[in-house]
C-alpha positions as CSV (number, residue, x, y, z in Angstrom):
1,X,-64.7,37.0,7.5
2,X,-63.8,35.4,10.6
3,X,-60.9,33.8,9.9
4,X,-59.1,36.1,7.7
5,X,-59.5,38.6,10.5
6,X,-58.1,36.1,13.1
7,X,-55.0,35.2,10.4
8,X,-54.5,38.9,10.0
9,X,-54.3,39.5,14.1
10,X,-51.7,36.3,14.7
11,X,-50.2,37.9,11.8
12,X,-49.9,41.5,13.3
13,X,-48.8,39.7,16.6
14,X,-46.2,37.8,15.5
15,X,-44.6,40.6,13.8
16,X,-44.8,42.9,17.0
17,X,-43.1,40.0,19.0
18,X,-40.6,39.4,16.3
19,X,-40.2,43.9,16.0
20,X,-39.7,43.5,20.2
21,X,-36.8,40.8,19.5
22,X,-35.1,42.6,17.5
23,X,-35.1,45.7,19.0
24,X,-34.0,43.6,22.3
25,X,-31.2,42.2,20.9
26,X,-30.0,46.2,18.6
27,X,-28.9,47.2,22.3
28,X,-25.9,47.4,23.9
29,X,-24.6,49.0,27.2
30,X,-21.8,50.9,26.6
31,X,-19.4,50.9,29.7
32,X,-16.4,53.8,29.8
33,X,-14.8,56.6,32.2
34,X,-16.5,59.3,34.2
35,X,-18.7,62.1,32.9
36,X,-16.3,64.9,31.6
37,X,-13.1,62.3,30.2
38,X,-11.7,61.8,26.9
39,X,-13.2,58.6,26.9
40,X,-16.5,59.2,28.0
41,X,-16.8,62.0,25.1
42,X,-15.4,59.8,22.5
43,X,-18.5,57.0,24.0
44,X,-21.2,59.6,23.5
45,X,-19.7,60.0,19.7
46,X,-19.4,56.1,18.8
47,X,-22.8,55.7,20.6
48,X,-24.4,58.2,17.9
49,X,-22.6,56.7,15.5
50,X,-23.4,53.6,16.1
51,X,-27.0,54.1,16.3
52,X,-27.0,56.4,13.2
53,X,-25.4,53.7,11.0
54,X,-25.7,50.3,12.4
55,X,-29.5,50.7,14.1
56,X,-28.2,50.0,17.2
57,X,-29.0,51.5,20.7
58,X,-25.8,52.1,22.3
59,X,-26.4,52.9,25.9
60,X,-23.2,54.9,27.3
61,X,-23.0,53.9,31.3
62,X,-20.1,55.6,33.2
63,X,-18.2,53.1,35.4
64,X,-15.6,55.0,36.7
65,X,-12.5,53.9,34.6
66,X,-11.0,51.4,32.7
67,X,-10.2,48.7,35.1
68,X,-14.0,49.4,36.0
69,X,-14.8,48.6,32.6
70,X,-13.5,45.5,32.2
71,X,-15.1,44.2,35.5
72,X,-18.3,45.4,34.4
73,X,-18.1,43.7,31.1
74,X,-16.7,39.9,32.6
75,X,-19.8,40.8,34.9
76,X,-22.2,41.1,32.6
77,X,-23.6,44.9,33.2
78,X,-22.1,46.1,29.7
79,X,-21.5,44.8,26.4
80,X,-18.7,47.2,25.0
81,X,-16.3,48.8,26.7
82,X,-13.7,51.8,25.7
83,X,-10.4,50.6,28.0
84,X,-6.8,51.1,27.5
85,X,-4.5,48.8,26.9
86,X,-3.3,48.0,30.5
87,X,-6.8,47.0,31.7
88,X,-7.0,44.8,28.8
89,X,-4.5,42.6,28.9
90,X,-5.1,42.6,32.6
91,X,-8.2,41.4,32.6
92,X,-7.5,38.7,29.6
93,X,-4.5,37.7,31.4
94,X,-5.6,37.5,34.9
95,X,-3.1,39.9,36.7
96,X,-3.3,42.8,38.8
97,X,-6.9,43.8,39.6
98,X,-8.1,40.6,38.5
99,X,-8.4,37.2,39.9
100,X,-8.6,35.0,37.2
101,X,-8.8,35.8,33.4
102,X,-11.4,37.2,31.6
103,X,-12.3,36.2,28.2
104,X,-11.7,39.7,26.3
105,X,-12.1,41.0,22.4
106,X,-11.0,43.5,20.8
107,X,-13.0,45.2,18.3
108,X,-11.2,48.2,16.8
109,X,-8.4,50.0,18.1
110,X,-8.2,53.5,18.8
111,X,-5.8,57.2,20.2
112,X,-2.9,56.4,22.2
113,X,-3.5,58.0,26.1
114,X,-0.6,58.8,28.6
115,X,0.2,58.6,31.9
116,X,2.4,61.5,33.5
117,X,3.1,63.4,36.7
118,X,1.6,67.3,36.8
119,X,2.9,69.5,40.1
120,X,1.0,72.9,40.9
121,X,3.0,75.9,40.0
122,X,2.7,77.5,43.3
123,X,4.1,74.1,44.5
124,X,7.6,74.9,43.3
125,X,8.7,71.6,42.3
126,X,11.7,71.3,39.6
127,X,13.3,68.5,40.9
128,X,12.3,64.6,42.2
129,X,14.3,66.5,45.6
130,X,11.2,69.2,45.9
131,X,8.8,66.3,45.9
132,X,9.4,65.3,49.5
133,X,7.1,65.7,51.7
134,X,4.4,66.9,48.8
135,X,0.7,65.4,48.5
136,X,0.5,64.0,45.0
137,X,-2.4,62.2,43.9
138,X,-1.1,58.6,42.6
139,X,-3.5,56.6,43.3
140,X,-7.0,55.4,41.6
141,X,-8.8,51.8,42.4
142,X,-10.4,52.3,38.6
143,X,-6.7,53.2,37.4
144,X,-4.2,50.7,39.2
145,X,-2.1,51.4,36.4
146,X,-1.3,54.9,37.9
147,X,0.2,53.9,41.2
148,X,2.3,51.4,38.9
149,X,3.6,54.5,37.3
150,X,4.1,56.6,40.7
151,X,5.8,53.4,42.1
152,X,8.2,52.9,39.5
153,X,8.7,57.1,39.2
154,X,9.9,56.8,43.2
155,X,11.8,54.4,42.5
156,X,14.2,55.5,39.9
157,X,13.9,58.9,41.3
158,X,15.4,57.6,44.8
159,X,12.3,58.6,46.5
160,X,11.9,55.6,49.2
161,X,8.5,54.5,50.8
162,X,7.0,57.6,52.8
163,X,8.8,60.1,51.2
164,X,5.8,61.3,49.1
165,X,2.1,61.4,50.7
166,X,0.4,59.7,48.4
167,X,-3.7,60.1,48.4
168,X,-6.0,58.6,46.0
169,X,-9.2,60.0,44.2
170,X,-12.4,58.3,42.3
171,X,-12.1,60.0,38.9
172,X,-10.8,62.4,36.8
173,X,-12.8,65.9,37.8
174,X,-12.4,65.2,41.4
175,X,-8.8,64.8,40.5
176,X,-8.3,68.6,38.6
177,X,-10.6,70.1,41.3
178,X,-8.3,69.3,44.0
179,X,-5.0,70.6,41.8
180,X,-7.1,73.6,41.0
181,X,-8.2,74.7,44.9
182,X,-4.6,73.2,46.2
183,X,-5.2,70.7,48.4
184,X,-2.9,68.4,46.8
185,X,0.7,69.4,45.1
186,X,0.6,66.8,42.1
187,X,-1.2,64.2,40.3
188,X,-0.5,61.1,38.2
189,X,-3.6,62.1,35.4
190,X,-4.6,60.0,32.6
191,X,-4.8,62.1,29.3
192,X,-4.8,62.6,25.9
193,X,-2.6,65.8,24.4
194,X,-5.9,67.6,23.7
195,X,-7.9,66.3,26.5
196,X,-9.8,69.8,27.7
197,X,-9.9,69.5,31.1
198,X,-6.0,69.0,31.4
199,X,-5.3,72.2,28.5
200,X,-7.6,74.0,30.6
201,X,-5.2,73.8,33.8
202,X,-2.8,74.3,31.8
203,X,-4.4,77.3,30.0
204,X,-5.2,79.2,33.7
205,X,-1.4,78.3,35.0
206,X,-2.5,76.2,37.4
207,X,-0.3,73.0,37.1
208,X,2.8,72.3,34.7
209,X,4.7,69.0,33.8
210,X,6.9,67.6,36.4
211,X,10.4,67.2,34.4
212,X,11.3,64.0,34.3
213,X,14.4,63.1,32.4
214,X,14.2,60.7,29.7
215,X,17.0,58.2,30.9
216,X,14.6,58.2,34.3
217,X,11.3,57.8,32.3
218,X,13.7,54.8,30.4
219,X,15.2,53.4,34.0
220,X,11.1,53.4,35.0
221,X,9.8,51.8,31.7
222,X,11.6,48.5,33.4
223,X,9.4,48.3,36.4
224,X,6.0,48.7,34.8
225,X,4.1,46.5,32.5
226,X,4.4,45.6,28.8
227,X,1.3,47.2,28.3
228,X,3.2,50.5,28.3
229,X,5.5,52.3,25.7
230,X,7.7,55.2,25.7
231,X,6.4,58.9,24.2
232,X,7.8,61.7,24.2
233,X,6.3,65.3,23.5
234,X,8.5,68.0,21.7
235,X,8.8,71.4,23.2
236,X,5.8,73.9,22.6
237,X,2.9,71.0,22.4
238,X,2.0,72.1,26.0
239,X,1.7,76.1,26.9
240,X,4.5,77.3,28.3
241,X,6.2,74.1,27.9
242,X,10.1,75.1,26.3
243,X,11.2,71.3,26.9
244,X,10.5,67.8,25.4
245,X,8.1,66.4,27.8
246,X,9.2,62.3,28.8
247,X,5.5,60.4,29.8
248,X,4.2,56.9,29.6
249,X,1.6,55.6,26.7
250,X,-1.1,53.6,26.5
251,X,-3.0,52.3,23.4
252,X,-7.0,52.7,24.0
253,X,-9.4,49.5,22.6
254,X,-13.3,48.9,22.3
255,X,-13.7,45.5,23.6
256,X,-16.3,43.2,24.4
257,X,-16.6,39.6,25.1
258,X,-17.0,36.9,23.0
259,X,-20.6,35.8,23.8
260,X,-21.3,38.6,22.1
261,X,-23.8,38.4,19.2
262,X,-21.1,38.3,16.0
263,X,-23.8,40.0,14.0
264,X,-23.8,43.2,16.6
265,X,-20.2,43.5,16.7
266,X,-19.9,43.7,13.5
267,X,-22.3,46.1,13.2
268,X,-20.4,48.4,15.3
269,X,-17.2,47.6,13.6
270,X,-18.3,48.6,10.4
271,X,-20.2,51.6,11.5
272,X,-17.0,52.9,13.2
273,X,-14.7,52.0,10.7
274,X,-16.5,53.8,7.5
275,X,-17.7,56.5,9.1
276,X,-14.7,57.9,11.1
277,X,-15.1,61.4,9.8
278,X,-18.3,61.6,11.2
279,X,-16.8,60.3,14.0
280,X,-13.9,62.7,14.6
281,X,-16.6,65.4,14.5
282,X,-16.6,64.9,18.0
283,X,-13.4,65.1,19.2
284,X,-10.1,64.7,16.8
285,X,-9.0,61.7,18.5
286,X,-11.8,59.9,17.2
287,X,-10.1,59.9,13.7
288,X,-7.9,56.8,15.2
289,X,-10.8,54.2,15.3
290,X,-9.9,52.9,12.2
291,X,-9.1,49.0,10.7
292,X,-6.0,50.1,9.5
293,X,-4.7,51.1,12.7
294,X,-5.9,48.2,14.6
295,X,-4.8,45.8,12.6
296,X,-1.2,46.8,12.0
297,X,-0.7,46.0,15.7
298,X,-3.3,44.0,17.9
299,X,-2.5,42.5,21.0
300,X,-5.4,41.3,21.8
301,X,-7.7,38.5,20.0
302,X,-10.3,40.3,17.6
303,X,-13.8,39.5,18.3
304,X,-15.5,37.4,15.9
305,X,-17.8,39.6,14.1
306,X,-15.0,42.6,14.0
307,X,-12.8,39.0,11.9
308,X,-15.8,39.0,9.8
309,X,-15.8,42.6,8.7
310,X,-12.4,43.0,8.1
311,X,-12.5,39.8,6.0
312,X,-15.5,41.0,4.7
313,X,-13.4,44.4,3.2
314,X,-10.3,42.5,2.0
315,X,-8.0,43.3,5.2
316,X,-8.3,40.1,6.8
317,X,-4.8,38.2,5.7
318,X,-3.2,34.6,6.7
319,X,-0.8,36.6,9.2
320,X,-3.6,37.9,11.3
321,X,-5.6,34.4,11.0
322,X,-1.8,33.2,12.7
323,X,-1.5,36.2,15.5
324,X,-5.1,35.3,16.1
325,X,-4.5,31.5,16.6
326,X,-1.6,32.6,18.8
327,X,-3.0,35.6,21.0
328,X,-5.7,32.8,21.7
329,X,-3.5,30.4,23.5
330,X,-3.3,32.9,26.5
C-alpha cells in the first residue's frame, strides 16, 4: 500500500505543477488607452473574448495611450497591445518617440481612428484667423502624433509659432472635461465616428468641428507621416454638421512582440477572428478585427502564430509570405 499511495501523490503533484504551468503561461497583459476610450472598451471586449474562446486570461492594463503601449510592450510590462498605426511603425522603425527600433507584430488589424481639431461653440471660431490667440489642446506625450497634426494644421493654415497657446493633457477624459467647463477653446482628440464621449459633446452643443478645407487638410497630409491617410466625413454623420468634414486617419492594430509564445498568439488570433460577432457586441467597431481586413493591407510584419492561423484557414498566399520577407528587412 505504500507505494501505490506514494506513486499516486508524485502523480497528483506533478499534475498540479504541470496545471500551474499552464495556467502561467494562458496569461497575458493587455496594454491599451485610458479608462473611458474607444480602445480601452474594445480591450475589455477582446479580453472576454479571448478568455471565453481561447482559455486565456487577458489582463487589460491602461497605459495611457498608444505610444505608451508600445513602450510598455518593448519593456516587457504587457504582451499585447491595441495601438494605431502611427505608434506602430514608430516603434518598429525607431522614429519619433523612440530611440531605437522595437521588434513589433502585428496580429490582426482592426477600425480606422481619426485625428481632428474640435473648437467650443461659445468660442466662435469659423476661420484658422479666429484661432489666434485661442487655448487649444494639441498636445499629448502618449499621442505625439497629435502635435504632428496641430504642427502641420498651423502650418498650412499660416498660423506661425505663438500664434496659438498650445497646452497639453494626459488622456482623453481630462481632455473633454476641460472643453466641457471651458478652460480651453479647442482640442486635437483622437476618435472613432461613434466614439461616445465625443457624440456626447457633440449631443449637449458643447464643441463642433473646426472647418478645415480639404485642399488645407491635402497641403497638411505632406508634413505628417506616412502613417496617416486622408478621410473625409459627408455632411449629417456628426449632429448639426451641414458640411463634409476633412480629418486625418489612422489604422488601429493588436500587436505584440515576437518572443511571444506562437501558440498564444494564435490563440488570440483565432478567437478574434471567428468570433467577431460576439465581439462587435461590444461596440460596432469591433466588427473590423477580422483576417480579411488585415490581410488585404498589412504594414507591419505578422507575428508568427497569427502566419500560422491564417495558413491554417487557407488565407495565407505566396504574396503575403513576400510582403512578409520584405516588411522584415526594416
Amino acid at each position: 500500500m505504500f507505494k501505490p499511495t506514494m506513486t499516486a501523490i508524485a502523480l497528483t503533484a506533478a499534475t498540479v505543477l504541470l496545471s500551474g504551468a499552464a495556467t502561467a503561461q494562458d496569461a497575458i497583459r493587455f496594454g491599451t488607452s485610458s479608462v473611458g476610450s474607444l480602445f480601452y472598451t474594445l480591450a475589455i471586449g477582446a479580453s472576454e473574448v479571448i478568455h471565453k474562446h481561447a482559455n486565456i486570461n487577458a489582463n487589460v492594463e491602461p497605459v495611457g495611450g498608444s505610444t505608451a503601449s508600445l513602450h510598455a510592450l518593448s519593456a516587457k510590462k504587457i504582451e499585447l497591445a491595441m495601438a494605431n498605426s502611427f505608434a506602430s511603425f514608430s516603434a518598429y522603425y525607431g522614429k519619433y518617440k523612440f530611440k531605437k527600433p522595437v521588434e513589433v507584430r502585428l496580429v490582426i488589424q482592426g477600425q480606422p481612428n481619426y485625428r481632428s481639431l474640435v473648437v467650443r461653440r461659445a468660442a466662435n471660431i469659423k476661420t484658422a484667423a479666429d484661432l489666434r490667440g485661442k487655448i487649444i489642446i494639441g498636445k499629448r506625450r502618449a499621442l505625439p502624433e497629435n502635435e504632428l497634426v496641430m504642427n502641420a494644421m498651423m502650418k498650412v493654415l499660416g498660423l506661425g509659432e505663438g500664434s496659438i497657446k498650445l497646452v497639453a493633457t494626459t488622456n482623453s477624459p481630462q481632455m473633454y472635461k476641460a472643453l466641457r467647463v471651458g478652460s480651453v477653446d479647442g482640442a486635437i482628440i483622437p476618435y472613432s465616428p461613434k466614439s461616445a464621449p465625443l457624440m456626447k459633446q457633440l449631443q449637449d452643443n458643447v464643441i463642433e468641428f473646426f472647418d478645415l478645407p480639404e485642399a488645407k487638410r491635402d497641403e497638411a497630409m505632406k508634413h505628417i507621416p506616412k502613417a496617416f491617410y486622408a478621410q473625409t466625413f459627408k455632411p449629417g454623420t456628426f449632429k448639426d454638421h451641414t458640411k463634409p468634414i476633412h480629418v486625418f486617419g489612422l489604422s488601429t492594430y493588436l500587436v505584440s512582440r515576437p518572443d511571444v509564445s506562437n501558440e498564444i498568439i494564435y490563440k488570440i488570433t483565432k478567437a478574434i477572428d471567428e468570433n467577431t460577432k460576439e465581439f462587435a457586441t461590444y461596440h460596432k467597431a469591433a466588427a473590423l478585427y477580422t483576417g480579411k481586413r488585415t490581410l488585404a493591407n498589412f504594414k507591419l510584419p505578422l507575428h508568427d502564430g497569427a502566419i500560422k492561423y491564417f495558413k491554417e484557414k487557407g488565407k495565407w498566399t505566396a504574396a503575403h509570405a513576400k510582403l512578409q520577407a520584405a516588411l522584415l528587412k526594416h
